[in-house]
C-alpha positions in Angstrom: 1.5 -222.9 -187.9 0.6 -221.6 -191.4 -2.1 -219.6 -189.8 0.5 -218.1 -186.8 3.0 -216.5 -189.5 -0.2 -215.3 -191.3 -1.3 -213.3 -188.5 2.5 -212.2 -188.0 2.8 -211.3 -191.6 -0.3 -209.5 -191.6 0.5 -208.1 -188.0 4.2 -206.6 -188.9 3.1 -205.1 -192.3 0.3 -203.1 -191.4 1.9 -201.8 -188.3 5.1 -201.3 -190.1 3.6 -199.3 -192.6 0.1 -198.3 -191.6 0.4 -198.0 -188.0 -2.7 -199.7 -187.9 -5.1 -202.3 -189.4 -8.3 -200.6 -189.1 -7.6 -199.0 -192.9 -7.6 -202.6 -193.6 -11.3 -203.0 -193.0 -12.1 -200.6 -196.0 -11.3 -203.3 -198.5 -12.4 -206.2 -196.7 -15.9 -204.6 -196.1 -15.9 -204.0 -200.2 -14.8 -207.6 -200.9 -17.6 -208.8 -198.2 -20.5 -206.5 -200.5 -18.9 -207.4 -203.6 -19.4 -211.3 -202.9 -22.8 -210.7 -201.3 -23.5 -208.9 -204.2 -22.4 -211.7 -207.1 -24.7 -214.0 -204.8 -28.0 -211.7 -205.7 -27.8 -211.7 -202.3 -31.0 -209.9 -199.9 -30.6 -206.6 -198.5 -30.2 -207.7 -195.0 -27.2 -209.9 -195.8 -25.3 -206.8 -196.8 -26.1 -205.6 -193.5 -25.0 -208.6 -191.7 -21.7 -209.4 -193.7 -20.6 -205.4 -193.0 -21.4 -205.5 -189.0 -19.9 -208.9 -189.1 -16.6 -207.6 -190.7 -16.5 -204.5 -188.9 -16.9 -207.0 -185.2 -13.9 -208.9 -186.4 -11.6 -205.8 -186.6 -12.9 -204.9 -183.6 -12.8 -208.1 -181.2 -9.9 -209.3 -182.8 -8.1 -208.2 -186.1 -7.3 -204.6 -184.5 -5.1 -205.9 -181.9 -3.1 -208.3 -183.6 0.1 -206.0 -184.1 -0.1 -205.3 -180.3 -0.2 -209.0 -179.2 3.2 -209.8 -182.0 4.9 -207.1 -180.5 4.6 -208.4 -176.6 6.1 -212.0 -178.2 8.7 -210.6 -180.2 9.9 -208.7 -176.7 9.3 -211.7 -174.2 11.5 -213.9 -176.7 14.1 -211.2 -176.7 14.2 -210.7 -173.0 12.9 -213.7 -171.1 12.0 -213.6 -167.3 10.9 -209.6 -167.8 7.4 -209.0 -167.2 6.2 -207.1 -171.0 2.6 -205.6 -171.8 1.5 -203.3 -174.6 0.7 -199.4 -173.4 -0.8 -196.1 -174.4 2.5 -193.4 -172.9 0.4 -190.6 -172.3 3.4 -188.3 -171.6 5.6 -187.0 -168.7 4.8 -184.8 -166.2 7.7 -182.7 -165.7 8.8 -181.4 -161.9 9.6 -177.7 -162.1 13.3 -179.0 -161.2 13.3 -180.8 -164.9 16.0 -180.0 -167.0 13.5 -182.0 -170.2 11.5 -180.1 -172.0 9.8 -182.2 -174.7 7.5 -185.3 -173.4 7.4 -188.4 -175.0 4.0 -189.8 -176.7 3.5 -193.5 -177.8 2.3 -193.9 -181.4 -1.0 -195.6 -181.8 -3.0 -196.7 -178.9 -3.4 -200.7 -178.3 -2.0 -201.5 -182.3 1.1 -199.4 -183.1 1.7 -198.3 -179.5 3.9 -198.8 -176.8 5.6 -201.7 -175.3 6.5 -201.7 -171.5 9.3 -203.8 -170.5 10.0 -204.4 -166.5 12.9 -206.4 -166.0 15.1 -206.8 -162.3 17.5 -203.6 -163.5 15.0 -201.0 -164.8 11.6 -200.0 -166.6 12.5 -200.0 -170.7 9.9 -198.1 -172.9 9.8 -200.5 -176.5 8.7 -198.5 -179.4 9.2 -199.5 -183.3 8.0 -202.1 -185.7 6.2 -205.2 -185.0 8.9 -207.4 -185.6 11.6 -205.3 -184.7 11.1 -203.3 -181.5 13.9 -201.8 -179.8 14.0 -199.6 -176.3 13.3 -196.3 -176.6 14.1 -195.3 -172.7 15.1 -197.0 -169.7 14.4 -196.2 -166.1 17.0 -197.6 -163.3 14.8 -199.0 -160.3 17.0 -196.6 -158.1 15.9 -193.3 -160.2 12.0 -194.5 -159.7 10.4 -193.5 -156.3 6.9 -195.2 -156.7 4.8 -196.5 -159.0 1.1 -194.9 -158.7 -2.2 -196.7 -159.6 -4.5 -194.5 -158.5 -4.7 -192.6 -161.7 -8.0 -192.1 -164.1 -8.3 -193.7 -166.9 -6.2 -196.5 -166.4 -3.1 -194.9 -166.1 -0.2 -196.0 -164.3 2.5 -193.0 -162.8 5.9 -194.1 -162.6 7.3 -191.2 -160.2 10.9 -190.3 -161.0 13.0 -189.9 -157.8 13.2 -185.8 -159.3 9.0 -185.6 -159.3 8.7 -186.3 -162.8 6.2 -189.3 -163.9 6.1 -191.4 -167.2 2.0 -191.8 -167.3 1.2 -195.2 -168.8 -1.9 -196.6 -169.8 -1.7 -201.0 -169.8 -3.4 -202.8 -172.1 -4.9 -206.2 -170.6 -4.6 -209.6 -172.1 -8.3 -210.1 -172.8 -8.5 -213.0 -175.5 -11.1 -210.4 -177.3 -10.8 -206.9 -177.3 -8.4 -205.0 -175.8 -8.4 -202.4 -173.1 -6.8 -200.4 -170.8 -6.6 -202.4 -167.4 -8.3 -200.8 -164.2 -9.0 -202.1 -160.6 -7.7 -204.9 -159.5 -5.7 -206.0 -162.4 -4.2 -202.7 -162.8 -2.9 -203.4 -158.6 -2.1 -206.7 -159.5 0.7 -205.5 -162.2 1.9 -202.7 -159.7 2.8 -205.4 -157.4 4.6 -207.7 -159.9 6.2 -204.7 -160.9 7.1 -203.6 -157.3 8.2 -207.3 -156.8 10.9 -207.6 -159.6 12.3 -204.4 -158.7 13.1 -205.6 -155.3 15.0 -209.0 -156.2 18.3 -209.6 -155.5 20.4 -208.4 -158.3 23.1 -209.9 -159.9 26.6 -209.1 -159.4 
């Protein structure tokens, strides 16, 4: 338990006020040199104790904000279906009356939060422990949902051409990235499946 509201702690601070915890490495990597160092430590220690550290962030430390910020939203709205994103943008139909495209923050650690639930699409943004919905899509304003983008992406085609492009992130236990193939199909049709359940009156 102690260790769970460490990683929160740690989690919610440096993506509150950082955005990220890759600046974080900086300071452990000195601590690592500094102890190898008191130890009269060999040369190649120093190189293992820095590649060791700088693994960590990668594999694991780095996505830590992401992976708080998908609990905090499944707790807050059980039964939707939640996964962190990259928003690349919108593509805008010449019919658009919006003029200014939205961006996530930080890809995979301070980013985006996609929320499906049986009424719409909700785009999460904020802190760690206290996102909030930045836009909503109504299942009847969404045409399709597109997987057969680059890069990952997902296009959620507006019923006026517009698209929200989203990148998912997958639930590796390791290092995060963006989701392509099969699991990237898989989530269209979850997605595709809860916007067609009966709704509630």
């Amino acid at each position: 338990m102690t260790n769970q509201n460490g990683s929160f702690a740690l989690g919610r601070g440096a993506a509150g006020g950082l955005g990220s915890l890759w600046p974080l490495l900086i300071p452990a990597e000195l601590m690592g040199v500094a102890v190898a160092a008191f130890a009269r430590a060999q040369w190649w220690v120093f190189v293992v104790v820095i590649v060791a550290l700088a693994a960590l962030w990668y594999f694991v430390i780095a996505k830590i904000p992401g992976q708080m910020r998908v609990r905090t939203i499944r707790r807050s709205v059980p039964g939707a279906i939640v996964f962190s994103a990259r928003i690349d943008g919108f593509e805008f139909a010449r019919t658009t009356n919006a003029t200014k495209p939205l961006m996530s923050g930080r890809a995979r650690v301070g980013g985006t939060a996609v929320v499906a639930t049986a009424a719409d699409i909700q785009l999460w943004r904020g802190p760690v422990g206290n996102p909030f919905p930045a836009r909503a899509f109504a299942w009847a304003s969404i045409a399709t949902i597109d997987a057969s983008r680059q890069r990952g992406e997902l296009a959620i085609v507006l019923s006026d051409g517009d698209s929200v492009l989203v990148r998912p992130v997958n639930d590796r236990p390791f290092l995060p990235t963006y989701m392509s193939g099969a699991a990237r199909r898989r989530l269209v049709g979850r997605l595709i499946g809860l916007s067609q359940r009966p709704k509630k009156e």
